[in-house]
C-alpha positions in Angstrom: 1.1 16.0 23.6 -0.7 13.9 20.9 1.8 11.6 18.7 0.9 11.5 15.1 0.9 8.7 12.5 3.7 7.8 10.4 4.3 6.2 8.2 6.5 2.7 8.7 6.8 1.7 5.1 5.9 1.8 0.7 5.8 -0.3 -1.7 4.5 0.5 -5.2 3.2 -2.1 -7.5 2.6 -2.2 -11.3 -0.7 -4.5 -11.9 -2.7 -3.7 -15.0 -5.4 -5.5 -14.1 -9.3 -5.1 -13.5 -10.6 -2.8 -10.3 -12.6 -5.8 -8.7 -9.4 -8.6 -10.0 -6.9 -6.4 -8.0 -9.5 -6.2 -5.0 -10.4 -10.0 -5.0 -5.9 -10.3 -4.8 -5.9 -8.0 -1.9 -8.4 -9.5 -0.1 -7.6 -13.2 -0.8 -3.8 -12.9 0.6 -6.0 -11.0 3.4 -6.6 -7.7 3.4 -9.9 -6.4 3.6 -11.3 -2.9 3.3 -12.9 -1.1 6.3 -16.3 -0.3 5.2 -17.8 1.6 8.2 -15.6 4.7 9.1 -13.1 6.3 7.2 -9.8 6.9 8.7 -9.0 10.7 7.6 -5.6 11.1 10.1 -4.5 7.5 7.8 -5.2 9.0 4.5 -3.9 12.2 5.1 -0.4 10.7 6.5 -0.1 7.9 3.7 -0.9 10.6 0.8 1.9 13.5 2.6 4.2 9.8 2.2 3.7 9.3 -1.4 3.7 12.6 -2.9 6.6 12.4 -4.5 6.4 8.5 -5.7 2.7 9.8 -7.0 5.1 12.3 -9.6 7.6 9.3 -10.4 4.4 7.4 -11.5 2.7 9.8 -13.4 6.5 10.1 -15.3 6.6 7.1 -15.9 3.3 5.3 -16.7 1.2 8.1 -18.7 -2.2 7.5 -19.1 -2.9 7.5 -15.6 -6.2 8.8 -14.7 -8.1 9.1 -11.6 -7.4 7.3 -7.7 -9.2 5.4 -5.6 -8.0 5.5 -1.5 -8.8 2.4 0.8 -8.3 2.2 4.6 -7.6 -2.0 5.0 -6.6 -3.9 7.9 -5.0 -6.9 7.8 -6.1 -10.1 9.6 -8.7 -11.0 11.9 -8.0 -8.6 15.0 -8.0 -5.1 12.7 -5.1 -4.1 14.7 -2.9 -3.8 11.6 -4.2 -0.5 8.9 -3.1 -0.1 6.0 -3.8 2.4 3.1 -4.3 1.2 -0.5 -4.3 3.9 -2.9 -5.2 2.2 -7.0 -3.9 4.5 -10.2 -6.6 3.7 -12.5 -6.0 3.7 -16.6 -7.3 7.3 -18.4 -8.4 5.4 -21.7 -10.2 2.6 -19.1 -11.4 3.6 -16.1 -12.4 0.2 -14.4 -8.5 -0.5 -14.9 -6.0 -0.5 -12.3 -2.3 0.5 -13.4 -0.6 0.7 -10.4 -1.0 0.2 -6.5 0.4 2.2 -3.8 0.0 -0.2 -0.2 1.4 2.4 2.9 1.8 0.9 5.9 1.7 2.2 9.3 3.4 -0.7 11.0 7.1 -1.9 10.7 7.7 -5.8 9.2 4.1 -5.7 6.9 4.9 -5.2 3.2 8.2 -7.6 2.5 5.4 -10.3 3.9 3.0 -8.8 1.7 5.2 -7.9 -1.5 6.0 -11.7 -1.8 2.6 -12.8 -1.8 1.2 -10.8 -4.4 4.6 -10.8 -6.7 3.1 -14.7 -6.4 -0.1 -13.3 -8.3 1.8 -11.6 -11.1 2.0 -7.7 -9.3 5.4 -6.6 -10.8 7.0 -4.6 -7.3 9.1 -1.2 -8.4 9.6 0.1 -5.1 10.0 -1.7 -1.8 11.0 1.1 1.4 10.4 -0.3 5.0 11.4 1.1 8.0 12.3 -2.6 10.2 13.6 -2.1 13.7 17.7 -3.0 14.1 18.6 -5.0 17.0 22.0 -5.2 18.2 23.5 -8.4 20.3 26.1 -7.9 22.0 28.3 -11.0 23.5 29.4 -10.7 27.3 32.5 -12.9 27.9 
């Protein structure tokens, strides 16, 4: 039986800022996009996890136009995928209005979040699965 990919956590952004400004952010606090092969499996799974965050936006901010999709991995070793999906402005196209960073892997994004709130990125939504560990004391 083949295990499917799920999601581990979202965070949603508010940036207003230019397309290759926001890209220059992600990839200086070091994400970088994966240029030869897409990941279809990791795009389908991080757009069925923000479905419903996608309506919130579109309430809330309402000129948003079209969406860009990035498969990015984190680091040197490209063990660690993430999916960046950028809301781009109706009225401007070349600007980005809000970012959507999915993770597949627990303990990413509150790492992440911090750096780029550093950068002026204004976080509404932070949800991360994080694995519990329970100690327990043997007298």
């Amino acid at each position: 039986m083949r295990k499917g990919i799920r999601a581990k956590g979202v965070v949603v952004f508010e940036v207003n800022k230019d397309h290759s400004v926001a890209l220059l952010e992600l990839r200086s606090i070091g994400l970088n996009p994966v240029f030869k092969r897409k990941r279809t499996t990791m795009l389908r799974a991080a757009i069925n996890a923000v479905v419903e965050i996608e309506g919130y936006l579109k309430s809330k901010l309402s000129d948003l136009g079209k969406k860009k999709e990035y498969v990015m991995f984190l680091g040197h070793k490209r063990r660690l995928h993430l999916v960046c999906i950028m809301y781009m402005s109706k009225r401007s196209p070349w600007r980005v209005k809000s970012v959507v960073l999915v993770s597949f892997a627990p303990g990413i994004l509150k790492k992440i979040s911090f750096k780029l709130e550093n950068m002026s990125w204004r976080r509404i939504l932070l949800f991360e699965y994080t694995k519990r560990y329970l100690t327990r004391k043997y007298y």
